[in-house]
C-alpha positions as CSV (number, residue, x, y, z in Angstrom):
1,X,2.9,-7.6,-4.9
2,X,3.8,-6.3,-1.3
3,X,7.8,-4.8,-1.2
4,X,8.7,-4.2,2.7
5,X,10.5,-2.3,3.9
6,X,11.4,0.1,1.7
7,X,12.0,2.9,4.2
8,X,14.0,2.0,7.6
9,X,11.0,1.1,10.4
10,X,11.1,-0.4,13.4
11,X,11.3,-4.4,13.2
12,X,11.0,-4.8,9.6
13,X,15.3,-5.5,9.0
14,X,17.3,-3.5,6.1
15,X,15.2,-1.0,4.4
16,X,15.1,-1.9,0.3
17,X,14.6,1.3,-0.8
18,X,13.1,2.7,-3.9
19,X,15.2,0.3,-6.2
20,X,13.0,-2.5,-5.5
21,X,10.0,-1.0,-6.2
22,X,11.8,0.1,-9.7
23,X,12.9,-3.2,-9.8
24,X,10.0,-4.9,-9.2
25,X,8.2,-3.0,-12.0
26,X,10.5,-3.8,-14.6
27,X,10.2,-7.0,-13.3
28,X,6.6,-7.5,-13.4
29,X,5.1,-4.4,-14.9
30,X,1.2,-6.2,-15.0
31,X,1.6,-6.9,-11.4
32,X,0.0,-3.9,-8.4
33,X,3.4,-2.8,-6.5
34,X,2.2,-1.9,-2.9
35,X,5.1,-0.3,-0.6
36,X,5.1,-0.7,2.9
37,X,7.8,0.1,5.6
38,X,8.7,3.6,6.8
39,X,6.1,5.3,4.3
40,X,4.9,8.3,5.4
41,X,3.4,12.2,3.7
42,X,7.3,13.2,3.4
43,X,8.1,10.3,1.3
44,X,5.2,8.8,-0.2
45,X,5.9,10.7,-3.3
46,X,9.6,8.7,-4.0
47,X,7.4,5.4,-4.0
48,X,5.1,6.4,-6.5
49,X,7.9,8.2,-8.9
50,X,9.7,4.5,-8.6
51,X,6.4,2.8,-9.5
52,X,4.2,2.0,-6.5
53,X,0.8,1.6,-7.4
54,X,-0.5,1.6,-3.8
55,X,1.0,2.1,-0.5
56,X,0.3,0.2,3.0
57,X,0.6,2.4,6.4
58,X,0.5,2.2,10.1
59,X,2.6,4.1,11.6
60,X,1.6,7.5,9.6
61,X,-2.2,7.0,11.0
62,X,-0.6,6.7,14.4
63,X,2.0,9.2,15.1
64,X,0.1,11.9,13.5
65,X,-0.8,14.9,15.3
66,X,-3.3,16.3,11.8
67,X,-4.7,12.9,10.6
68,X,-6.7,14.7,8.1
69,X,-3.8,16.0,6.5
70,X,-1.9,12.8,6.7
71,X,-4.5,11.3,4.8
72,X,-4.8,14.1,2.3
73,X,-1.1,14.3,1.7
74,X,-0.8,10.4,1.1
75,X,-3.4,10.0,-1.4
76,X,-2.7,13.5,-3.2
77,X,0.9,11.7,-4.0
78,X,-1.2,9.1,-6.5
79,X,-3.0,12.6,-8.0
């Protein structure tokens, strides 16, 4: 189950914030909750404490200076 946006991006409308993805596990807890929208090493953490199981990103691979560390920093958040 993809819940967009949850963070305020460009073109994607209202952000829905961590309450959906809470929502969304109480909701259907059997179900994968992937997060998209505004996700990036700063907040990646806040998804998986509300019960992402996965995450979706573009703009973190792009605007990043360190992609290495990007990439470390997002998957160290499902550690």
């Amino acid at each position: 189950m993809l819940i967009s946006p949850i963070f305020s991006t460009p073109n994607k409308g209202a952000p829905r914030g961590e309450e959906a993805l809470a929502s969304a596990a109480q909701v259907a807890p059997d179900l994968h909750r992937v997060a998209l929208g505004g996700i990036d090493e700063s907040n990646v953490g806040r998804c998986v404490a509300a019960g992402a199981s996965g995450v979706a990103v573009v703009r973190a691979w792009t605007v990043s200076e360190r992609f290495e560390i990007t990439v470390k920093a997002l998957l160290e958040a499902f550690r």
